[in-house]
N, C-alpha and C positions, 0 to 999 in steps of 0.2 A: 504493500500500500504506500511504500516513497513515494515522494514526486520524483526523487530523484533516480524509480527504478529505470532500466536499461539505460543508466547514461554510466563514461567512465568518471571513478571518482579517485583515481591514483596510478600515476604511472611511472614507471623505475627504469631509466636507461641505461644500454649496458656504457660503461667508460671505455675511451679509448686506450689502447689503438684496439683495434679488430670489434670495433661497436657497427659497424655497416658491411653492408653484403654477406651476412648470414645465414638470410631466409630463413625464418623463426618459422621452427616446425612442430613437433609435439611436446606436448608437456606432463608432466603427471605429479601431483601430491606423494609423498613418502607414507607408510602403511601410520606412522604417528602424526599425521597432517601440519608438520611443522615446515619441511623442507621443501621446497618445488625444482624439481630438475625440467630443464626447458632443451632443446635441441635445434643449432644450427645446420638446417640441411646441405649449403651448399660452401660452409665457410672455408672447406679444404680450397676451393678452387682460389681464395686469396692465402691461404697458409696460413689460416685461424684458429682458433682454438675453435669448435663446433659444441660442447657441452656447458652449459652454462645454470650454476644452481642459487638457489635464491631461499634465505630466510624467511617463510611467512607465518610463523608463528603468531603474529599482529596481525592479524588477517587485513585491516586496512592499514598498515603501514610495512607492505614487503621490503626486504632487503638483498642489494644483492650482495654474495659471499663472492663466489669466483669462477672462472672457467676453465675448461680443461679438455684435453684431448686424446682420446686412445691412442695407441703405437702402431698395433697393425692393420687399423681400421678407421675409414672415416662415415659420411654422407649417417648422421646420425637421424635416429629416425622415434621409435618408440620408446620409451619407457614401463616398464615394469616393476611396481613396487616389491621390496621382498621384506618378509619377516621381524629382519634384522635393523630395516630402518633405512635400507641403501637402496640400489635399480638394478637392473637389469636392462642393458640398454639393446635396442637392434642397432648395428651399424651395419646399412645397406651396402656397403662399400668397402674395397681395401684402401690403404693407405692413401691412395694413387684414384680412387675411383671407380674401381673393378672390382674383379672378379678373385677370389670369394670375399667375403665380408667376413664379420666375426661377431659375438654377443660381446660387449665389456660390462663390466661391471663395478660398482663403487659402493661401498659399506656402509654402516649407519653413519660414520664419522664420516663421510665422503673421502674416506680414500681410496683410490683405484687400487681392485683384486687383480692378483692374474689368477692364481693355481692356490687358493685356500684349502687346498690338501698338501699343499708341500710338495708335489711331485715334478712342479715345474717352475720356471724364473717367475719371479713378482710382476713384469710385465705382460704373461700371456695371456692372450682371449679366449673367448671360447668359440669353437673347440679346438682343443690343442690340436690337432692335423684338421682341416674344413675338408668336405669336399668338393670336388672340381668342378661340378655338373652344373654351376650355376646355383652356388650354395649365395644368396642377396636378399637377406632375412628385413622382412619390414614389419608385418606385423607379428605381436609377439601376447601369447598367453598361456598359463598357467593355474594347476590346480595339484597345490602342493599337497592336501592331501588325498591324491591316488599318485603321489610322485612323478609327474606328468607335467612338460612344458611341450607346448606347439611355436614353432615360427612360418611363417609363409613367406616363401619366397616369390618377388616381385618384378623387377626388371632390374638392368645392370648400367647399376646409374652413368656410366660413361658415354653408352652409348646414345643416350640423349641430347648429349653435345653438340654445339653446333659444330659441321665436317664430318659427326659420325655417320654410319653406314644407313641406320636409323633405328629404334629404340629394339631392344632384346627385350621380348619376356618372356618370363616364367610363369609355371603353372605346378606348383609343389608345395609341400608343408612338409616340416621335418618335426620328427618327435626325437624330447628329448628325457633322457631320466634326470630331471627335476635337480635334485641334492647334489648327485655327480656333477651338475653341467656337462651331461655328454650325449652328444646323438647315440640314437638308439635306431632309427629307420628312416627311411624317406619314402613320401608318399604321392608319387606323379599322377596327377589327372587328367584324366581324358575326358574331354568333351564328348555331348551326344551332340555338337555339328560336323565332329571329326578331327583328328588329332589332337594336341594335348591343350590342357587348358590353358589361358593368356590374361597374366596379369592379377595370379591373387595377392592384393593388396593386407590383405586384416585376416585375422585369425581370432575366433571368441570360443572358448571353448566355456559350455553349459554348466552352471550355477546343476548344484548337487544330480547330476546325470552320473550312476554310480557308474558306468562307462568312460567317462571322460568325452564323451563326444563333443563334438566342437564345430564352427562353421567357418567358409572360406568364400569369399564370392571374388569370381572369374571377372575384372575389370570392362575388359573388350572381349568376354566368353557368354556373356547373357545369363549364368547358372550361377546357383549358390549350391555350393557341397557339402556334406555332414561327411564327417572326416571320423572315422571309426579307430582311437588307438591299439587298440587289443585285435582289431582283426588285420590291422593296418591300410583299410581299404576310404578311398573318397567316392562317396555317390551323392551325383545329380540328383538334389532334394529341392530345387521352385526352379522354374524358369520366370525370371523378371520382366518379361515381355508380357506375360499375361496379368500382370500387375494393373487395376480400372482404379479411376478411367484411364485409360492409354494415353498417354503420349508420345509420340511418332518423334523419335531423335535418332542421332547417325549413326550411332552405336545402339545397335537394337536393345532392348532392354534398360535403356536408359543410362549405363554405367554405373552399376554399382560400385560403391568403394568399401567405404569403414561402415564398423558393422555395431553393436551394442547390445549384450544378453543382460534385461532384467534376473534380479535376485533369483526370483519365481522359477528360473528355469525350464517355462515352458510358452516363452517368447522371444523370439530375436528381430530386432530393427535393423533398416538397411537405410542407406540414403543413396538416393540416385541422382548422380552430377546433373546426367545433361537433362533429365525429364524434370529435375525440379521440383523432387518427390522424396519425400520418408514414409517409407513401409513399415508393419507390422507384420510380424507372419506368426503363427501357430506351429509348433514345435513337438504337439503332443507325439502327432508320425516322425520321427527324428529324421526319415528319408521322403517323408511325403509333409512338405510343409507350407500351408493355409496362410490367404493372406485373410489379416483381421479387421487394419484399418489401415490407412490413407493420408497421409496432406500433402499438400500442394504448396511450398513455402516460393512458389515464381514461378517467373515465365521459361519453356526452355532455355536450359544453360545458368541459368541462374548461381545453381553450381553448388548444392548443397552437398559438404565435404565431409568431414571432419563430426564426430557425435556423440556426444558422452551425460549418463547420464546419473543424478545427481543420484545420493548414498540412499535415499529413501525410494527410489526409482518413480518418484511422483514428477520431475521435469527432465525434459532432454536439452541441450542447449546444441545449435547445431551452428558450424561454421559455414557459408559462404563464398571457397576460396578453396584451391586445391597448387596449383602451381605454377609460376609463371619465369621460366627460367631466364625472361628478357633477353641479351645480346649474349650469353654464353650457353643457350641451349636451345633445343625445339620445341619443348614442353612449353605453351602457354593457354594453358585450362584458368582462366579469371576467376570465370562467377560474378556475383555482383556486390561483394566487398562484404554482405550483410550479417549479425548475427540473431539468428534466434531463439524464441522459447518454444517450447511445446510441452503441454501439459498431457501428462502419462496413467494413464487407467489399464486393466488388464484388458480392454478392447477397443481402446480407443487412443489417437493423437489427436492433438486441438492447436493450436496454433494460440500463441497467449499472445495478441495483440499488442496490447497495451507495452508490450517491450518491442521496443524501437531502440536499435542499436545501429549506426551505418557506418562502417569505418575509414569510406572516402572521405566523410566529415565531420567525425570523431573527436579529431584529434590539432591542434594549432599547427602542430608540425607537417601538416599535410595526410594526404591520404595513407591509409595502412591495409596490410591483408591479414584480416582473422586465419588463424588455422589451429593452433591448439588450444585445450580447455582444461582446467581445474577446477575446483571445487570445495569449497569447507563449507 
């Protein structure tokens, strides 16, 4: 009931040098809601640090601590809270931009792990050998107790460079044993349009599913997949094209990206870039899954990206904005800068008006692009 809901009411800039050309990408709270780790996706290509963490213990008065950057890995991407008070981060990327990436990790004291068993240097990621195949971990989830981590691998950030050949993706989810940090299997999927899937983006694996099952949605594949650890198999569970009312974009199915599983365990939310659309689907069929409800947060492209949703699963706030790699890439997916609410039922999204957020003009310093979100 503010006046002053959806407006910014604080804002903490990084200090120089290495405070521009970042592109500020996801973020996540630490499991004690004190610490915020944020990630620079694209800082390696100035020789930056890309991790950057922040005290927000004051909730309206953050702080920033410092940044940092892993050894054998950059193009930092998710965040993963762990037990201890530290992250778990995805780094899409090697050192260099390629191929393979690694997980890094940082402790409740934010010091960078390598091998917290002792069996290898203080700098190593994880996993100690990657593999080859196109190992470009972006999204990242876990369910420490069945000892159970998923990653999905995404595309190879290099190759969206401006001069590359043009963009590699992937279509896999790697499972890992949780505790050890170590892969355990890789899980390749195949489309039902034919050959393997393109571009799983996000990995969510289901709130008390004594399976661990978990979902992945195929970026430019049109399918979401229920991802079976114990059997190690991914099957086509919705097709997004038949998502009503329809809208007709160039990516059939609209583009699914990031994905968000309610507590309840028998819901998962999609946001579709180019349709301009956030799904509900029903989960009871873990391979056959129902869509519940619907919004429409724009017009195509609009470009709702980015979805997380708060601790009591009663709002979703959704970002606007996916990538815009300007003069050193091909990736420029906008949206329309906006952020939203959406008010969350077990069968329903509603769009909570009254929150007006726009980040073109946000802000005195000029236009900005939402893409990650926290929460206390």
């Amino acid at each position: 009931e503010s006046a002053d809901y959806g407006k910014v009411i604080k804002t903490v800039p990084l200090p120089p040098p290495g405070n521009i050309g970042n592109e500020a990408h996801h973020c996540h709270l630490n499991s004690t809601g004190k610490l915020l780790g944020c990630g620079g996706l694209v800082s390696v290509l100035r020789g930056q640090n890309g991790i950057f963490f922040f005290d927000v213990s004051e909730a309206r008065n953050p702080r920033f601590l410092f940044s940092a950057k892993a050894v054998q890995s950059a193009i930092t991407d998710d965040f993963l809270p762990t037990e201890d008070g530290g992250f778990l981060i995805s780094q899409m990327g090697s050192a260099t931009g390629g191929a393979p990436g690694r997980i890094a990790e940082f402790d409740g004291q934010l010091h960078f792990v390598g091998n917290h068993f002792g069996e290898i240097s203080m700098f190593q990621e994880f996993p100690k050998t990657p593999p080859v195949d196109g190992f470009n971990p972006h999204g990242i989830s876990a369910r420490p107790d069945l000892n159970v981590m998923m990653t999905a691998d995404f595309i190879l950030p290099s190759s969206t460079l401006t001069g590359s050949a043009g963009p590699e993706l992937r279509g896999s989810v790697r499972i890992w044993n949780y505790r050890k940090r170590k892969l355990v299997s890789t899980i390749y999927l195949l489309s039902p349009n034919g050959g393997p899937a393109l571009g799983t983006m996000d990995i969510k694996m289901l709130p008390k599913d004594p399976m661990g099952i978990a979902y992945t949605a195929g970026m430019f594949d049109v399918h979401i997949y229920a991802i079976d650890p114990v059997a190690g198999t991914g099957t086509p569970a919705f097709d997004m094209a038949t998502v009503t009312p329809h809208v007709n974009t160039d990516v059939s199915g609209g583009m699914g990206q990031i994905l968000a599983a309610p507590q309840s365990g028998d819901r998962l939310i999609v946001g579709m870039f180019q349709a301009g659309q956030v799904a509900m689907l029903d989960t009871t069929q873990r391979t056959r899954l129902r869509q519940v409800s619907v919004v429409t947060l724009g017009p195509v492209n609009s470009g709702p990206h980015n979805l997380v949703l708060t601790s009591d699963d009663s709002r979703l706030v959704v970002t606007d904005y996916f990538l815009n790699e300007d003069e050193a890439g091909i990736i420029h997916f906008e949206g329309d800068h906006k952020v939203h609410v959406v008010k969350v039922t077990n069968d329903t999204l509603t769009e909570d008006t009254r929150f007006k957020l726009d980040f073109n003009t946000a802000f005195p310093t000029g236009p900005a692009r939402p893409h990650g979100i926290a929460m206390k």
